[in-house]
ChimeraX commands (.cxc) that place a marker at each C-alpha (Angstrom):
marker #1 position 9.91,9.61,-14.69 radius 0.5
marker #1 position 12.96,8.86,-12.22 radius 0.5
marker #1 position 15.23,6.84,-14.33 radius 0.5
marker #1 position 12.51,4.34,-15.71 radius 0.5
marker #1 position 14.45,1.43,-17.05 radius 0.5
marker #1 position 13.38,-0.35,-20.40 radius 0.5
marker #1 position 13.39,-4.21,-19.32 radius 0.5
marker #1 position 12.83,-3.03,-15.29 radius 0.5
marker #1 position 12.61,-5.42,-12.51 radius 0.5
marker #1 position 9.52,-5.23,-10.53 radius 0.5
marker #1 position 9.51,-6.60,-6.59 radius 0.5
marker #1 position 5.72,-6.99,-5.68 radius 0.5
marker #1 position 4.83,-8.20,-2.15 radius 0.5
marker #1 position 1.70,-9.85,-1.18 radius 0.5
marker #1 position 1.07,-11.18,-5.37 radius 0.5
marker #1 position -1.51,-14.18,-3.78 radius 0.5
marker #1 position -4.88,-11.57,-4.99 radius 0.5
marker #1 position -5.88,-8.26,-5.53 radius 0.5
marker #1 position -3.55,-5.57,-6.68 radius 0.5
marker #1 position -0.29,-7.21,-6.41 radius 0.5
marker #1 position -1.60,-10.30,-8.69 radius 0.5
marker #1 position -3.03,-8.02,-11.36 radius 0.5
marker #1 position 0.14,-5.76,-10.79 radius 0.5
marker #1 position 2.14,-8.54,-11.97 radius 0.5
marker #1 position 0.17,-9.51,-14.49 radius 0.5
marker #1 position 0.26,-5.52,-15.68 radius 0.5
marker #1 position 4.00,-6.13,-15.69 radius 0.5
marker #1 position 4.68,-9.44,-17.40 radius 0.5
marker #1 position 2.28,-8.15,-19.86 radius 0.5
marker #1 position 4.96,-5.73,-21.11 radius 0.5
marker #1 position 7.69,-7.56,-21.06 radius 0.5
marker #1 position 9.27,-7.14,-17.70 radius 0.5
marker #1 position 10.25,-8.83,-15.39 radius 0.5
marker #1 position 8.95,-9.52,-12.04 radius 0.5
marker #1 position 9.64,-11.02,-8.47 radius 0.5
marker #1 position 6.50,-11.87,-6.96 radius 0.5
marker #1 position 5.91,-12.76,-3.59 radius 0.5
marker #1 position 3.43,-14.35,-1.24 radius 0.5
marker #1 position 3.44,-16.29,2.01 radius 0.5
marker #1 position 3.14,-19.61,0.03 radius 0.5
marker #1 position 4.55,-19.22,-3.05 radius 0.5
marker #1 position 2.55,-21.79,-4.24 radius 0.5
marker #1 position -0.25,-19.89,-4.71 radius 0.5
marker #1 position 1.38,-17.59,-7.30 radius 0.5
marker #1 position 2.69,-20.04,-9.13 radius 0.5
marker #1 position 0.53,-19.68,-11.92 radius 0.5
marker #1 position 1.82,-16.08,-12.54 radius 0.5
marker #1 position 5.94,-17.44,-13.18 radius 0.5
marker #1 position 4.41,-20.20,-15.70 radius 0.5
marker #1 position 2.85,-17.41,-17.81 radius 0.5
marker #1 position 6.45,-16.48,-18.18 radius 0.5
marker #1 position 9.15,-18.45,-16.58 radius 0.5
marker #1 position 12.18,-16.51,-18.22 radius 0.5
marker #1 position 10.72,-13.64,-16.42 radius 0.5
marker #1 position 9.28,-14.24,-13.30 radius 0.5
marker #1 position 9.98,-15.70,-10.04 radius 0.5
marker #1 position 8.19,-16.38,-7.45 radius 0.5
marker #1 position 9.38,-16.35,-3.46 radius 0.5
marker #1 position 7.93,-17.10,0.15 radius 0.5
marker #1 position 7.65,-14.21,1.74 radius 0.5
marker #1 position 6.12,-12.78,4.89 radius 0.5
marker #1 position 7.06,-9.43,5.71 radius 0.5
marker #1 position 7.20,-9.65,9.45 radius 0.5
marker #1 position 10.63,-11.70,8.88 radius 0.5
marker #1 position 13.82,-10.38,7.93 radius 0.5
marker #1 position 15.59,-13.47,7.22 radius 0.5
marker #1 position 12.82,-13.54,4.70 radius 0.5
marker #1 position 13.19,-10.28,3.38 radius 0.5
marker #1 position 16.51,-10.75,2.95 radius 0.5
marker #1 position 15.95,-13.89,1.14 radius 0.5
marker #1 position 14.05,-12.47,-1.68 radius 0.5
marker #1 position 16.42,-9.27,-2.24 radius 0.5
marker #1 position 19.26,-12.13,-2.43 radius 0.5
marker #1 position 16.62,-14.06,-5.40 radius 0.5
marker #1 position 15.89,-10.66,-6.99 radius 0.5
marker #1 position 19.72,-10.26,-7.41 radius 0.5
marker #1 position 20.67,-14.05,-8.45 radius 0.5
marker #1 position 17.97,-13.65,-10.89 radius 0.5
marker #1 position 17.75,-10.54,-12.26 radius 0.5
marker #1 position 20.75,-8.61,-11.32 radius 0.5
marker #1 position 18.89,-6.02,-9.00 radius 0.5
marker #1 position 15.81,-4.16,-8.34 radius 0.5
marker #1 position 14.42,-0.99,-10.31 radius 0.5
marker #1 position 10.76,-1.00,-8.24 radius 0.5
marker #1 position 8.98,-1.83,-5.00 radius 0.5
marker #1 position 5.64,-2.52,-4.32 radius 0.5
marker #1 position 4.91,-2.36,-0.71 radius 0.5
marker #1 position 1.34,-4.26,-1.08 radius 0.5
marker #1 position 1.37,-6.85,1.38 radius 0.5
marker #1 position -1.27,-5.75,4.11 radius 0.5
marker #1 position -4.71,-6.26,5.65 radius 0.5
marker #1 position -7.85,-4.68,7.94 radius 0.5
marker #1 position -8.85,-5.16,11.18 radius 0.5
marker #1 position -12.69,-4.50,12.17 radius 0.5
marker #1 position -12.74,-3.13,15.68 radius 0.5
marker #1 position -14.14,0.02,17.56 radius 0.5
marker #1 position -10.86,1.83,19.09 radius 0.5
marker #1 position -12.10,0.61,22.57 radius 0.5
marker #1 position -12.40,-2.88,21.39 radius 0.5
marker #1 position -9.09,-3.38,20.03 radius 0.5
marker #1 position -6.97,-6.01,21.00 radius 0.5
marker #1 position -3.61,-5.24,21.54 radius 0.5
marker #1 position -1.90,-7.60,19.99 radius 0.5
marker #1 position -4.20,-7.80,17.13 radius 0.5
marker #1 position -3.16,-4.32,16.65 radius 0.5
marker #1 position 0.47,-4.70,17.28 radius 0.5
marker #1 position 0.85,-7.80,14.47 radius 0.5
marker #1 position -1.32,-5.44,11.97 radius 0.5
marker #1 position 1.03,-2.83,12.40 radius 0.5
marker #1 position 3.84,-5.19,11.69 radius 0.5
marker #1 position 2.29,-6.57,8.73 radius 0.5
marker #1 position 1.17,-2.78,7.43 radius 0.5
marker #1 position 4.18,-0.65,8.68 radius 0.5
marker #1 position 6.96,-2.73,9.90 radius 0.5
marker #1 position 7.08,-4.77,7.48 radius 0.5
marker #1 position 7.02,-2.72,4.33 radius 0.5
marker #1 position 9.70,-0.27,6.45 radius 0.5
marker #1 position 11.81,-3.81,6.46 radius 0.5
marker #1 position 10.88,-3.95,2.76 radius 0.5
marker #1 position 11.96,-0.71,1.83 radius 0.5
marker #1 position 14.54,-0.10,3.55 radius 0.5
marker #1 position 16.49,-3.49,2.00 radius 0.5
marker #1 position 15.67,-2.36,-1.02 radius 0.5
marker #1 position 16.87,1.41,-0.81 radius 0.5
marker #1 position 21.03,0.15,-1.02 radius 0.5
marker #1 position 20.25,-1.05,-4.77 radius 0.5
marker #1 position 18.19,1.59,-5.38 radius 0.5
marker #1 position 20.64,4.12,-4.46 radius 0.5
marker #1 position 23.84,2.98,-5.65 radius 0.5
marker #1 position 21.92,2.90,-9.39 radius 0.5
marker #1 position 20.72,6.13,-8.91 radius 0.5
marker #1 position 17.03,4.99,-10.01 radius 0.5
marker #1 position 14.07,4.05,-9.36 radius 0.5
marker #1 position 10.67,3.71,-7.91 radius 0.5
marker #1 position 9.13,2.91,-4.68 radius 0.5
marker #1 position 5.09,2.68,-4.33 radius 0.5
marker #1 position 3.41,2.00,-1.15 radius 0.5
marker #1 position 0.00,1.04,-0.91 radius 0.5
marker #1 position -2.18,2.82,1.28 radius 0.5
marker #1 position -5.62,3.49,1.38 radius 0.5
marker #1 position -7.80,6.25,1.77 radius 0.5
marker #1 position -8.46,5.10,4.91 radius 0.5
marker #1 position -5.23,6.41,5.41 radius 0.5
marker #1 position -6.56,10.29,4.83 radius 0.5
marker #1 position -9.81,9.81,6.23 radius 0.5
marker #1 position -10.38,7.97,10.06 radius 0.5
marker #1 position -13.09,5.25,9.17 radius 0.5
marker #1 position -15.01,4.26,11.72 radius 0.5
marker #1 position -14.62,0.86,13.15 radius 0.5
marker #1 position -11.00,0.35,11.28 radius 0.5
marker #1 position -9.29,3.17,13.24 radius 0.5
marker #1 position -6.12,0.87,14.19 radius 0.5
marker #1 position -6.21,-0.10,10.27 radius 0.5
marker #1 position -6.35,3.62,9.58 radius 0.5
marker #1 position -3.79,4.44,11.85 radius 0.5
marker #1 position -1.46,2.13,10.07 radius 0.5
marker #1 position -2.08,3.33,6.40 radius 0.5
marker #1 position -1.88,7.50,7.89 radius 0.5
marker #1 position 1.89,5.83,9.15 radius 0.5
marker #1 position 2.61,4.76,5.52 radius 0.5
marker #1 position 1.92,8.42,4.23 radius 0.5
marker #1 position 3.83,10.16,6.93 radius 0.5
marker #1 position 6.48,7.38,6.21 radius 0.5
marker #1 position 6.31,7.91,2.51 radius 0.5
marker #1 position 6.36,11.65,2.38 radius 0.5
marker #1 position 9.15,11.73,4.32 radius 0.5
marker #1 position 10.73,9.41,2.21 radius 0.5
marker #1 position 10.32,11.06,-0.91 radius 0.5
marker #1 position 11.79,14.14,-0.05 radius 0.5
marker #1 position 15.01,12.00,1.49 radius 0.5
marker #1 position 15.86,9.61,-1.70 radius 0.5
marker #1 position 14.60,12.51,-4.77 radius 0.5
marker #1 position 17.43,13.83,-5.22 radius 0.5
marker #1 position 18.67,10.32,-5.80 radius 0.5
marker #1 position 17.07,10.49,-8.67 radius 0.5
marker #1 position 14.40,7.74,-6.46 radius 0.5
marker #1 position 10.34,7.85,-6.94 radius 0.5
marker #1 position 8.08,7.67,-4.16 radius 0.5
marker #1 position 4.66,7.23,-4.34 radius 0.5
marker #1 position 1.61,6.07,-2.17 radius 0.5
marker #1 position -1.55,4.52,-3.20 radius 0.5
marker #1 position -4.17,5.90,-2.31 radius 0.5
marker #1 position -7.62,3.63,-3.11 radius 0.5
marker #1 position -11.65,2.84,-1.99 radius 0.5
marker #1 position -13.31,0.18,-2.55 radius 0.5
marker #1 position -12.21,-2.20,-5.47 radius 0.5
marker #1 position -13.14,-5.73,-6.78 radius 0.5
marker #1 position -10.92,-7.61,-4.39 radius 0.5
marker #1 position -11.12,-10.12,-1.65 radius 0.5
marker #1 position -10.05,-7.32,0.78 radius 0.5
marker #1 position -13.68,-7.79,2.63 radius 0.5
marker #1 position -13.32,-11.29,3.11 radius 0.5
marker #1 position -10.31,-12.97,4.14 radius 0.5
marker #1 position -8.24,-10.22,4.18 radius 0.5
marker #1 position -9.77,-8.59,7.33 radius 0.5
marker #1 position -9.87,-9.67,11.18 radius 0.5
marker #1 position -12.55,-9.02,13.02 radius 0.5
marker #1 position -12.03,-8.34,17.13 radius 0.5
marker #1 position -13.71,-10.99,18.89 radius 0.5
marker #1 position -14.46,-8.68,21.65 radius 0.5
marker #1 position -18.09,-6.80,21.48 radius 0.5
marker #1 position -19.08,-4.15,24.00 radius 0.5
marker #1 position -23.02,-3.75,23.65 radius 0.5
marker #1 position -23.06,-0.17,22.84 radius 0.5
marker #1 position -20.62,-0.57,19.97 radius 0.5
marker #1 position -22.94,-3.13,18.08 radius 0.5
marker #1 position -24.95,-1.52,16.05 radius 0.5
marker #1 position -21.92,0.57,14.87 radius 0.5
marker #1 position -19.29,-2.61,14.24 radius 0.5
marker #1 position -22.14,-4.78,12.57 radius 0.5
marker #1 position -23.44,-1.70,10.62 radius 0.5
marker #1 position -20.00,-1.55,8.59 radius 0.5
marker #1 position -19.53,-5.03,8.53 radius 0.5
marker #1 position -22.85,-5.76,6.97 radius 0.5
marker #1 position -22.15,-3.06,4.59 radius 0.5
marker #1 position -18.71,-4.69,3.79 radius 0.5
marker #1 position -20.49,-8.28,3.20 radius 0.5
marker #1 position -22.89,-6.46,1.24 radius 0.5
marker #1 position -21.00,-4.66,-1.24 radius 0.5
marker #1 position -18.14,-7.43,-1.33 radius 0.5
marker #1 position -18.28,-8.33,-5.12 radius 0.5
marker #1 position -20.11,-5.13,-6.41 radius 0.5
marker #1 position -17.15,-2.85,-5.85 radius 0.5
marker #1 position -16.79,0.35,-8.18 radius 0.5
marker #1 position -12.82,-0.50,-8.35 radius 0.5
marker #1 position -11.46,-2.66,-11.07 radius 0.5
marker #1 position -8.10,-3.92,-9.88 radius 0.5
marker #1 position -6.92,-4.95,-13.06 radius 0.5
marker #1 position -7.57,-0.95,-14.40 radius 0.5
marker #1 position -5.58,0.04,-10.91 radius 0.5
marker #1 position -2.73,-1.74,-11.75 radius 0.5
marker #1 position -2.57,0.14,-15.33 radius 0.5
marker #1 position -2.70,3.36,-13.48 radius 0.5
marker #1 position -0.04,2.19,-11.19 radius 0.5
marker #1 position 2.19,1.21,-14.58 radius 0.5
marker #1 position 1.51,4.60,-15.95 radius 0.5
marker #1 position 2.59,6.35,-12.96 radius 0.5
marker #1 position 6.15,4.52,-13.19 radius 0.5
marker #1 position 6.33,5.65,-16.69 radius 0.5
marker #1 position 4.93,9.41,-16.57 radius 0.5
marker #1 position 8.07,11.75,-16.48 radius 0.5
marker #1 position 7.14,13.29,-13.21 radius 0.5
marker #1 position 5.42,10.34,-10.77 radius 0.5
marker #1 position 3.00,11.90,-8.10 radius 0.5
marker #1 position 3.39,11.36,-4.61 radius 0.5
marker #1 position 0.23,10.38,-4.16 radius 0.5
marker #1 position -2.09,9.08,-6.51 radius 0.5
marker #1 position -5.95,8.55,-5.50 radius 0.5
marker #1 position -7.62,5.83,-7.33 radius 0.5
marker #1 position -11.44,5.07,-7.97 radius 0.5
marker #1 position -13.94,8.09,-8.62 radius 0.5
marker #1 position -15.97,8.00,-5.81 radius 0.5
marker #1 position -12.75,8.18,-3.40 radius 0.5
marker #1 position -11.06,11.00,-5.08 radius 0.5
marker #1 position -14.52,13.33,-4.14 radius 0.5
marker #1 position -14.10,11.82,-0.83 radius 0.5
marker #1 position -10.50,13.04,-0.85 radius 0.5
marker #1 position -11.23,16.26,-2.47 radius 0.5
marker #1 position -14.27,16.83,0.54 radius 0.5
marker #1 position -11.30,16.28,3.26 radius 0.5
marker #1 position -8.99,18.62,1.72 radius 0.5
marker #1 position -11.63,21.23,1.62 radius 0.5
marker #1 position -12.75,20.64,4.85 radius 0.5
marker #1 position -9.24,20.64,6.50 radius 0.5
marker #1 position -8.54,23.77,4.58 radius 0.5
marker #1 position -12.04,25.47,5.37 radius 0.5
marker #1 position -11.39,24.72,9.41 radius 0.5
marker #1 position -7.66,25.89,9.19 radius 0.5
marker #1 position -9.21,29.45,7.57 radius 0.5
marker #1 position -11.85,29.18,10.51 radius 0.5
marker #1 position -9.58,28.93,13.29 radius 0.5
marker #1 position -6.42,30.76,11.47 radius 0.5
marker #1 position -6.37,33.88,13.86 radius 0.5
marker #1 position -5.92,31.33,17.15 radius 0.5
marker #1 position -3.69,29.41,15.61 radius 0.5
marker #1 position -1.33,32.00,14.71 radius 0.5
marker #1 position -2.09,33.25,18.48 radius 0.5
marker #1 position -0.21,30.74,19.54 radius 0.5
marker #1 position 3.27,32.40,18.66 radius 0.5
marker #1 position 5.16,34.30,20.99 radius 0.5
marker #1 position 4.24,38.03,20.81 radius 0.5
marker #1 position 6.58,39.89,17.62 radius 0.5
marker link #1:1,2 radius 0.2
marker link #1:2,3 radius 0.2
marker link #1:3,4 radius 0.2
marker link #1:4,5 radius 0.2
marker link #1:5,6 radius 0.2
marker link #1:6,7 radius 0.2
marker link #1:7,8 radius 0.2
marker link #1:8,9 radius 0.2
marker link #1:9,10 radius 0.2
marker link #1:10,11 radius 0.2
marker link #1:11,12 radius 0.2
marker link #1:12,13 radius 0.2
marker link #1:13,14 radius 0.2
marker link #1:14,15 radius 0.2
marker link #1:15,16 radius 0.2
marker link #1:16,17 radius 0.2
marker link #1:17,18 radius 0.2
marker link #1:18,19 radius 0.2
marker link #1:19,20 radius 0.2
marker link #1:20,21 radius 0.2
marker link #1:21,22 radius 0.2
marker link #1:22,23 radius 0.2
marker link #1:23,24 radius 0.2
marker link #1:24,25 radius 0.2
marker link #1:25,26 radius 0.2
marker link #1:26,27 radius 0.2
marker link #1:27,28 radius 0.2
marker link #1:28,29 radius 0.2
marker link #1:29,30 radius 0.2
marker link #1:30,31 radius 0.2
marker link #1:31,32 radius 0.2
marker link #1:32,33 radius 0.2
marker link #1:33,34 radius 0.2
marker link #1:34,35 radius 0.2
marker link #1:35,36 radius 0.2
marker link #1:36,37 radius 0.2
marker link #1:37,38 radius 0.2
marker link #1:38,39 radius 0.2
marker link #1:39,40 radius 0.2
marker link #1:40,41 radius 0.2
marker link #1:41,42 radius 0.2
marker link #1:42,43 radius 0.2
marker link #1:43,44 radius 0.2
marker link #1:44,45 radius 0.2
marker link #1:45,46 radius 0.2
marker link #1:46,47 radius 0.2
marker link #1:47,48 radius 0.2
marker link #1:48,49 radius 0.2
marker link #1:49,50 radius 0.2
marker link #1:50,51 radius 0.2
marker link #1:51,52 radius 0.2
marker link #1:52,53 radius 0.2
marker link #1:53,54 radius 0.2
marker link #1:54,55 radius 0.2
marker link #1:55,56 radius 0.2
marker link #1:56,57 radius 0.2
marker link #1:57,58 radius 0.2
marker link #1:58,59 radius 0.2
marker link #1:59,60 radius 0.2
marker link #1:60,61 radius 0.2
marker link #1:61,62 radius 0.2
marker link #1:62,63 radius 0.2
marker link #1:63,64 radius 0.2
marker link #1:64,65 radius 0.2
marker link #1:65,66 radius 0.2
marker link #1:66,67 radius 0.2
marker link #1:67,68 radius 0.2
marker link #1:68,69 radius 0.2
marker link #1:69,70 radius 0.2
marker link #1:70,71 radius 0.2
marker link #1:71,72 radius 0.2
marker link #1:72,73 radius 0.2
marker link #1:73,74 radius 0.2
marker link #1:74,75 radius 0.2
marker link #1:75,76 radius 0.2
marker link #1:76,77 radius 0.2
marker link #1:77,78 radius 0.2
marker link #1:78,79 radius 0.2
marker link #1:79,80 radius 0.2
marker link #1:80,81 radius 0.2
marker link #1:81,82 radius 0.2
marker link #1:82,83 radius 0.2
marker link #1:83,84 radius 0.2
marker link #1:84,85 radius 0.2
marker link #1:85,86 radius 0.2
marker link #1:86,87 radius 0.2
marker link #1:87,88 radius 0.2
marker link #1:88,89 radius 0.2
marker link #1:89,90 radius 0.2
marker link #1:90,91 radius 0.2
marker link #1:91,92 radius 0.2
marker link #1:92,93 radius 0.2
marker link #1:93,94 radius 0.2
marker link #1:94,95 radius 0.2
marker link #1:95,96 radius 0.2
marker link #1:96,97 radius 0.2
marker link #1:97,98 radius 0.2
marker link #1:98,99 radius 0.2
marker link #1:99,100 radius 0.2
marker link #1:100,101 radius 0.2
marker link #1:101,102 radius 0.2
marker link #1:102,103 radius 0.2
marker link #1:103,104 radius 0.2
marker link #1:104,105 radius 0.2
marker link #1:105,106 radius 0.2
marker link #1:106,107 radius 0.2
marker link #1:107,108 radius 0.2
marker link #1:108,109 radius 0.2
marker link #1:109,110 radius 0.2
marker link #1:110,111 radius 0.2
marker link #1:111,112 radius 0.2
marker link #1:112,113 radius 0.2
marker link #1:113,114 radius 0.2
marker link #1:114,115 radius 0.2
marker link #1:115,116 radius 0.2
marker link #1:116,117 radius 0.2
marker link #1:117,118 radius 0.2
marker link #1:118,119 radius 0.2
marker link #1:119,120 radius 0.2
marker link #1:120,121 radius 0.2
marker link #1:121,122 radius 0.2
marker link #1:122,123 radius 0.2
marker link #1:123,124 radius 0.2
marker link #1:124,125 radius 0.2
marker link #1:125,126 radius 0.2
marker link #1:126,127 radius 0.2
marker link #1:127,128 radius 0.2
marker link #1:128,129 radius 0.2
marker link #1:129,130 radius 0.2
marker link #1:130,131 radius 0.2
marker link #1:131,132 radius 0.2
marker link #1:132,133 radius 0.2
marker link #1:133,134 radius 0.2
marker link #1:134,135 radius 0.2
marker link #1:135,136 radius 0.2
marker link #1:136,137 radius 0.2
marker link #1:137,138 radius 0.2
marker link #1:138,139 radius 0.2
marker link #1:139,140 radius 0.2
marker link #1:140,141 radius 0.2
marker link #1:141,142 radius 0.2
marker link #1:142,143 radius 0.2
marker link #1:143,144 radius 0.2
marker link #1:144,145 radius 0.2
marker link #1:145,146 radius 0.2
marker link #1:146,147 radius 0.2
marker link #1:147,148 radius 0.2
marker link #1:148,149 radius 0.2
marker link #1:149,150 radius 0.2
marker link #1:150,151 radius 0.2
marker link #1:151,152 radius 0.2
marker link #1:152,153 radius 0.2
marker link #1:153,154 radius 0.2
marker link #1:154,155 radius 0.2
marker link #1:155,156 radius 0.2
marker link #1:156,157 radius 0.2
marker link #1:157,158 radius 0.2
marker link #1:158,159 radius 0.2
marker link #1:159,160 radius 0.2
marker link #1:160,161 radius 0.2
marker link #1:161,162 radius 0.2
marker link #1:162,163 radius 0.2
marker link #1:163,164 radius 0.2
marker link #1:164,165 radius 0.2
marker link #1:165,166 radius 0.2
marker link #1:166,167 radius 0.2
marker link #1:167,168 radius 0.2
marker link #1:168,169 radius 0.2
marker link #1:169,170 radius 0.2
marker link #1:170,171 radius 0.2
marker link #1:171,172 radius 0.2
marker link #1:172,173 radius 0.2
marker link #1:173,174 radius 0.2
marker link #1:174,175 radius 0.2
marker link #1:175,176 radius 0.2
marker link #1:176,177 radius 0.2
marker link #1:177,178 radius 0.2
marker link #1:178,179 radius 0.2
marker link #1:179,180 radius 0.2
marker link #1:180,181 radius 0.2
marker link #1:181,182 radius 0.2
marker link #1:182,183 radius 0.2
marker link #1:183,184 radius 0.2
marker link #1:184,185 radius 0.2
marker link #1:185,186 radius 0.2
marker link #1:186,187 radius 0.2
marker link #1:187,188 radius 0.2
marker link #1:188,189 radius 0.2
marker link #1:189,190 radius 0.2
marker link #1:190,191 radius 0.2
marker link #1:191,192 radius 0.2
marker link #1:192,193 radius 0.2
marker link #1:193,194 radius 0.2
marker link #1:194,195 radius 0.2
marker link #1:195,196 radius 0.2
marker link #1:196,197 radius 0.2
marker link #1:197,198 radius 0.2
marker link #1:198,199 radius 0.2
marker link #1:199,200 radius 0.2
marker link #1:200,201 radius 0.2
marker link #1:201,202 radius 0.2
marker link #1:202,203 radius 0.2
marker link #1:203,204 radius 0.2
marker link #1:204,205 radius 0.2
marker link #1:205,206 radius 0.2
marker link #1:206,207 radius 0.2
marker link #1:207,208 radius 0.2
marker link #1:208,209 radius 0.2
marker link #1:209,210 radius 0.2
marker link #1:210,211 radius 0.2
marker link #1:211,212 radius 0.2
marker link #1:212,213 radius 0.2
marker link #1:213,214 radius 0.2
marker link #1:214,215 radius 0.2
marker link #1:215,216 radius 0.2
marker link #1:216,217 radius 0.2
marker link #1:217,218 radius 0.2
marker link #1:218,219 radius 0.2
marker link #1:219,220 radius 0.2
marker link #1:220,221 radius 0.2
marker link #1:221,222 radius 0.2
marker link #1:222,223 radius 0.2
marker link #1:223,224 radius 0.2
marker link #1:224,225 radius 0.2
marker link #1:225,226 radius 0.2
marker link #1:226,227 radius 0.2
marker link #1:227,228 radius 0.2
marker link #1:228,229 radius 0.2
marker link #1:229,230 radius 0.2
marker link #1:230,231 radius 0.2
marker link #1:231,232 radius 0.2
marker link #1:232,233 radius 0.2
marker link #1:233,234 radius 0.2
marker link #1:234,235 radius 0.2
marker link #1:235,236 radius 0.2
marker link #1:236,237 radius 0.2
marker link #1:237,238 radius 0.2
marker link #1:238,239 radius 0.2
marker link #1:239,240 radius 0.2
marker link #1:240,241 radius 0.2
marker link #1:241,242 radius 0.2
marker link #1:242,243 radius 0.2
marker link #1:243,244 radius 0.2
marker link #1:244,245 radius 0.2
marker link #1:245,246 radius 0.2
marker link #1:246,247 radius 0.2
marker link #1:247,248 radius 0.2
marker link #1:248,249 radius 0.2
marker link #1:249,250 radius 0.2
marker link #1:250,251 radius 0.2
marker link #1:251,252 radius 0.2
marker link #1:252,253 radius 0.2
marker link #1:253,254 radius 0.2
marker link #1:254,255 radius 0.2
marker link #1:255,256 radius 0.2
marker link #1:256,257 radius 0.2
marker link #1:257,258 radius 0.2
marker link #1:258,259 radius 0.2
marker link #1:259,260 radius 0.2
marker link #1:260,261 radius 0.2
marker link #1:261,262 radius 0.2
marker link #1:262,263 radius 0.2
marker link #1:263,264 radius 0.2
marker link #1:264,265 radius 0.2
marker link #1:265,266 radius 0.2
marker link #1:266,267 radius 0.2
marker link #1:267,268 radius 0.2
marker link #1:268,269 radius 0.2
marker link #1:269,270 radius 0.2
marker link #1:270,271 radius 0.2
marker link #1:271,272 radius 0.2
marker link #1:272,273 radius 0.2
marker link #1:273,274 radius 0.2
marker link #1:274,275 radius 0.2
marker link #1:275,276 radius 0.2
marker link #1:276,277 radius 0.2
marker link #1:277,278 radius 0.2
marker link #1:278,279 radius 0.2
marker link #1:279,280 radius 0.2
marker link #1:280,281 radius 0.2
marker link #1:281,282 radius 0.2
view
């Protein structure tokens, strides 16, 4: 637990749905206080009136600093500072690798990476000069295992852990918390509005791209995840007295974790005598 404040200030981007709404909700619920943010700040509204001493709510989209920077400058007025960061604003993108558009993929990468670098690293200042507190990123665990049709989506979330481990090992000694999310499937509107869909098909990739994407309009509302029980584990992570680095969440995607690990160590075992080959002769 790296300097967990009693009355701490939580920053949550992208607070519209899913995880950051219920993650504010989580927080309020104990009696903290909370910045919440969404593109229109209209539509979180609802979350400052369930506490108005404690919660405010600003426009934010992560692609803009001046925007960024206006919501560190509210967090201050309002609050006096920062103690954590949610980094959940974010969203797919359906598309075989050859099918990928490039500047669909460039503005998801903005959205997914840029933007909560932006986020983070306006944050870090405060963070450091207290000598406290608590970052989380949200990934996915489509950020530790490729998924097929949502490579570019993949590739953004296997940035955030790269980014994130790194991280962690800069700002610990700080006496900063790092820590990436790491879920499957949950109870959100992530399958509907929350993904793009190329609007280029090659033939051969058909059956492959409408294969997931019937599966994703089929089990969109039948989800094993309960965000509202993910933001509780996200809560108790702040509080436990040492936060992982990563923390998996729903049970199904912590055996499909736990498979990739294996794997990845069983094929390192396999192939350990050529890769240690590859050393200059002792």
């Amino acid at each position: 637990m790296s300097g967990v404040s009693t009355d701490p200030v939580w920053l949550v981007t992208g607070c519209s749905t899913g995880f950051g709404r219920e993650i504010c909700k989580a927080v309020l619920a104990r009696g903290w206080r909370v910045v919440a943010t969404a593109r229109d700040s209209a539509s979180i509204a609802d979350i400052v009136a369930s506490a108005p001493d404690r919660a405010i709510a600003v426009s934010l989209d992560v692609q803009k600093p001046n925007q960024i920077a206006s919501v560190v400058s509210a967090a201050l007025e309002q609050f006096g500072g920062v103690d954590v960061l949610v980094n959940n604003a974010g969203y797919g993108y359906q598309s075989s690798v050859e099918e990928g558009e490039d500047h669909q993929i460039r503005d998801l990468f903005e959205t997914n990476f840029f933007g909560l670098v932006r986020m983070t690293q306006a944050i870090l200042p405060l963070l450091r000069a207290q000598r406290s507190g608590h970052i989380f990123n949200i990934g996915s665990i489509s950020g530790v295992i490729g998924t097929p049709t949502a490579g570019f989506y993949s590739a953004s979330k296997h940035a955030v852990e790269g980014f994130s481990e790194a991280l962690a090992s800069e700002v610990e000694s700080l006496g900063i918390a790092v820590t990436v999310i790491e879920p499957g499937p949950f109870r959100t509107d992530f399958g509907g509005r929350s993904i793009h869909v190329t609007p280029t098909q090659i033939e051969d990739y058909v059956p492959i791209l409408g294969g997931y994407m019937a599966a994703m309009t089929q089990i969109t509302g039948t989800q094993p995840g309960d965000p509202v029980r993910a933001a509780e584990a996200i809560v108790g992570a702040y509080l436990a007295p040492n936060p992982p680095r990563t923390l998996v969440l729903g049970r199904a995607t912590v055996e499909r974790a736990e498979a990739k690990f294996r794997s990845r160590l069983d094929s390192l075992e396999q192939w350990r005598v050529v890769s240690s080959a590859a050393d200059f002769p002792e």
